[in-house]
C-alpha positions in Angstrom: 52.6 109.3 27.2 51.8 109.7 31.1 53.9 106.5 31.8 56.9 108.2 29.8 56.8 111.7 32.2 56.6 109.9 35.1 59.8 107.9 34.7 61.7 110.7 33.2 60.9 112.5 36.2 61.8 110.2 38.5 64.6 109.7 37.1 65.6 113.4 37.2 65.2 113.2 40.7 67.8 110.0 41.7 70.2 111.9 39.7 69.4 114.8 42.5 70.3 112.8 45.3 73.2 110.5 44.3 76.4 111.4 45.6 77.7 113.9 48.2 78.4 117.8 47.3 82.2 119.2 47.7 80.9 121.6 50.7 79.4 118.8 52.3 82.5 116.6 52.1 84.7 119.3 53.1 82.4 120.0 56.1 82.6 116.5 57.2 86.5 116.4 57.0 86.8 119.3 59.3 84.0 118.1 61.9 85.9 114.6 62.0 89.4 116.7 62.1 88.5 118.7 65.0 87.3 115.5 66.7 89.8 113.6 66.3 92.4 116.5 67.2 90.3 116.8 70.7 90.7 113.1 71.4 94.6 113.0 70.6 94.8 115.8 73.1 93.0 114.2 76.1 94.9 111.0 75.2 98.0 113.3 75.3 97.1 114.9 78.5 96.4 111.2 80.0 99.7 109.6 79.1 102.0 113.0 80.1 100.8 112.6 83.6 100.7 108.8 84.1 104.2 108.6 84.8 103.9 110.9 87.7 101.5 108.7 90.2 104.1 105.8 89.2 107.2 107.6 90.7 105.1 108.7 93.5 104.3 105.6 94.2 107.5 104.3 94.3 108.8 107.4 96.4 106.6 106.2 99.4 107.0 103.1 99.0 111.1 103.2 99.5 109.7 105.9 101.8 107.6 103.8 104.2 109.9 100.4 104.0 112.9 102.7 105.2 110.8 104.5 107.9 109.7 100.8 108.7 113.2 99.6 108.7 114.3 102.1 111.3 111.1 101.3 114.0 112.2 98.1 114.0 115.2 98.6 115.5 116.0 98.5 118.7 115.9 101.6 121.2 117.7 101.1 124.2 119.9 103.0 126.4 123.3 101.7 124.9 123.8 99.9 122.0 122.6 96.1 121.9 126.2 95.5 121.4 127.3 97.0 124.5 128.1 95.1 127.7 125.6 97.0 130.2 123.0 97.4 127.5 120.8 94.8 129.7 121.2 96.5 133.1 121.4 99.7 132.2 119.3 102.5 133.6 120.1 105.6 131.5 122.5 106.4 128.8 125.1 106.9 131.3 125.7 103.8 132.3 126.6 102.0 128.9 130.1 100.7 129.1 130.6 102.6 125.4 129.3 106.0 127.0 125.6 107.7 125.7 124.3 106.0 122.6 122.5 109.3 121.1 121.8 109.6 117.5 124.9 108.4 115.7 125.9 104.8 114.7 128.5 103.0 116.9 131.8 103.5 114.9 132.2 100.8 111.9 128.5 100.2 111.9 126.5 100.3 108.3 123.0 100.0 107.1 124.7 96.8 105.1 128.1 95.9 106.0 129.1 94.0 109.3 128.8 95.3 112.0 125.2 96.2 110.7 123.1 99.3 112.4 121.7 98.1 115.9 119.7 101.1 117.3 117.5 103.8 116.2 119.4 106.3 116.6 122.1 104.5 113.9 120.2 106.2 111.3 120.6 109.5 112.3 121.3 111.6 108.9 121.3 108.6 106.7 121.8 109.0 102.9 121.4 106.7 99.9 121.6 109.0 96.4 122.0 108.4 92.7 125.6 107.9 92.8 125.6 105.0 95.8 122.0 103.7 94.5 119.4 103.0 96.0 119.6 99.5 98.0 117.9 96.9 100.1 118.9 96.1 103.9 120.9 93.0 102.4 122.9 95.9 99.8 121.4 94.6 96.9 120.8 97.7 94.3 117.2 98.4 93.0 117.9 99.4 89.5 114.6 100.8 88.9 115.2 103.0 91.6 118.8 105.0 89.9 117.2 108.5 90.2 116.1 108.4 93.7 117.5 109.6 96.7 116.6 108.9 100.3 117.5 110.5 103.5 116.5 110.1 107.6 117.1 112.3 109.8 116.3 112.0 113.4 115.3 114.4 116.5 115.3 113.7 120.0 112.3 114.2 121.7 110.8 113.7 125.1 114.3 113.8 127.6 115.8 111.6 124.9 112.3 108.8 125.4 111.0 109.5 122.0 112.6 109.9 118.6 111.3 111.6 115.6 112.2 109.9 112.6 111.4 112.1 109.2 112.3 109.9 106.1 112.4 112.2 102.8 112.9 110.4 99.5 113.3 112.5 95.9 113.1 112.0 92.5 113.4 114.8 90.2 110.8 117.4 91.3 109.2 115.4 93.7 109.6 114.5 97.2 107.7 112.3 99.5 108.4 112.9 103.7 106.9 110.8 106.1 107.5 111.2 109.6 107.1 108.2 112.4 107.9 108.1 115.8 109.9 105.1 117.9 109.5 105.5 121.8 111.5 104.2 124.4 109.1 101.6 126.1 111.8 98.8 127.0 115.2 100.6 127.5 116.8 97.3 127.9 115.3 95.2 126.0 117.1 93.8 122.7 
């Protein structure tokens, strides 16, 4: 008789503790609902502003190669081009008259004759509607939305230029600003 209570009792007590209540089942599916709701929003959050850094990125770069692009040019009295560009002592004495800060005429960024000087660059553009291209014309199509634009200031008596690239893309704009000085006026 002992041997029969004791089983029936135990088995009383599995049938307390097998399976999972409906509070506790509906407080489980709201804990893991909340969760997962707070990890869809930081994942959310991530991916909206990932895109960002990217066009950035490719805003300075265009930014520093055209900025690069224009230092490397020559910065003489005259225009390489120009007969006295070798002998000359101030922009006076180039056989075309003062260089300044506008391109010879005909001269391009990518056509022949091709910008020389500096000062070529002087309130350069390249927007959506011409594209964006290399120094050989070649369009960068993953660059459609972008504009670029130099734009140059005298500085110095005319020994230093200040060369600000800005390039844009939607909302954002990237300047950087260099500086090309006059160190061998005839040298080309």
């Amino acid at each position: 008789m002992c041997t029969s209570l004791r089983i029936s009792h135990l088995r009383r007590s599995d049938s307390r503790q097998a399976g999972v209540t409906l509070v506790e089942l509906i407080l489980f599916i709201l804990i893991v609902s909340v969760a997962v709701i707070g990890v869809t929003r930081i994942m959310n959050l991530t991916s909206v502003a990932s895109t960002d850094p990217l066009r950035e990125k490719q805003a300075l770069a265009l930014a520093e190669s055209l900025l690069e692009e224009v230092q490397l040019q020559a910065f003489t009295y005259c225009d390489p081009d120009d007969a006295n560009a070798m002998t000359a002592n101030s922009p006076a004495e180039c056989a075309s008259g003062a260089q300044g800060l506008t391109p010879t005429a005909g001269e391009t960024r990518y056509g022949s004759p091709r910008f020389v000087n500096v000062g070529d660059y002087h309130n350069f553009e390249m927007n959506p509607a011409d594209a964006i291209k290399d120094i050989q014309g070649q369009v960068i199509v993953e660059l459609k939305a972008y504009t670029a634009k130099i734009f140059e200031t005298e500085e110095l008596g005319g020994d230093r230029i200040r060369i600000d690239v800005t390039v844009s893309v939607g909302d954002l704009s990237v300047s950087l600003t260099g500086y090309r000085y006059r160190y061998a006026p005839r040298a080309i």
